[in-house]
C-alpha positions, 0 to 999 in steps of 0.5 A, spaced: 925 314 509 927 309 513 933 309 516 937 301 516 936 298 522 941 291 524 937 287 529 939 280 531 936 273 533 936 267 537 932 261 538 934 255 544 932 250 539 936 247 533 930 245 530 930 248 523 922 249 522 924 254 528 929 257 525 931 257 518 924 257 516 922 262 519 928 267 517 927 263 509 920 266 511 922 272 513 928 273 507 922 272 502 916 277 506 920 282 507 925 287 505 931 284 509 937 281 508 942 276 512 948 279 515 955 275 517 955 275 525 962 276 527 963 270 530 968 264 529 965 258 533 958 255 531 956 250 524 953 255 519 945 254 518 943 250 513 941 252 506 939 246 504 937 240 509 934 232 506 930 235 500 928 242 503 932 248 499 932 255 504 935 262 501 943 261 500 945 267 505 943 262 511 950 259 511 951 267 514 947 264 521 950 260 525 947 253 530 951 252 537 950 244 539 949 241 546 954 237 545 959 240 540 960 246 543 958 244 550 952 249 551 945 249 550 943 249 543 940 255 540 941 259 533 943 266 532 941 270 526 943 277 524 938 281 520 940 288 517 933 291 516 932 295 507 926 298 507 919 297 510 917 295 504 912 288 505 914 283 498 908 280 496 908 272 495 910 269 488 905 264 485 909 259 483 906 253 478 906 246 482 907 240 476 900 238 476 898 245 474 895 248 480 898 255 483 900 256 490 904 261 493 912 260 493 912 256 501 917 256 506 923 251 505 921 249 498 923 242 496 926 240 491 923 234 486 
C-alpha cells in the first residue's frame, strides 16, 4: 500500500517545454494528480498555448513573470502522489493512418 505523498515543484523558467510539458507528461505517465498551491499571486499555467493542448488541471499551476510581479520568473507545481502505478502510454492514430504514442502537449488540428 502506498501511502498519499504531496510534493511541490518549481523550475526558473517560463518556458512551457520546461514546465507544462513536463508535468502534462507526468500527468499522463504516472498515477498523479495536480493540487491547487494555496496562493493568490501568480498567472495560472497554461492548458492550452497556440495550437498545443495540456491537461485542464494545469490552470491549478501557476507562473511568476519578471515583469509582472517583479521577481525572477519560475513555475510552481504541486503534485499529490495516487499510487506507484506507471500508466502505459495511449497509441493513438494520426490522420494518415500511422500509430504513435499519445505525445506531450497534443496539438490540435
Amino acid at each position: 500500500a502506498v501511502v498519499s505523498t504531496q510534493s511541490t515543484g518549481s523550475t526558473c523558467s517560463v518556458m512551457v517545454q520546461e514546465n507544462e510539458w513536463v508535468v502534462d507528461y507526468a500527468l499522463k505517465r504516472r498515477n498523479v494528480k495536480l493540487l491547487p498551491l494555496g496562493v493568490d499571486i501568480g498567472k495560472d499555467g497554461f492548458s492550452r498555448i497556440n495550437k498545443y493542448r495540456f491537461d485542464s488541471s494545469l490552470s491549478l499551476t501557476k507562473r511568476y513573470y519578471p515583469h509582472t510581479h517583479n521577481m525572477d520568473g519560475f513555475f510552481v507545481a504541486k503534485f499529490q502522489k495516487l499510487s506507484n502505478i506507471v500508466k502505459e502510454p495511449k497509441e493513438v492514430f494520426r490522420s494518415d493512418g500511422e500509430s504513435e504514442e499519445e505525445g506531450v502537449g497534443d496539438v490540435m488540428e
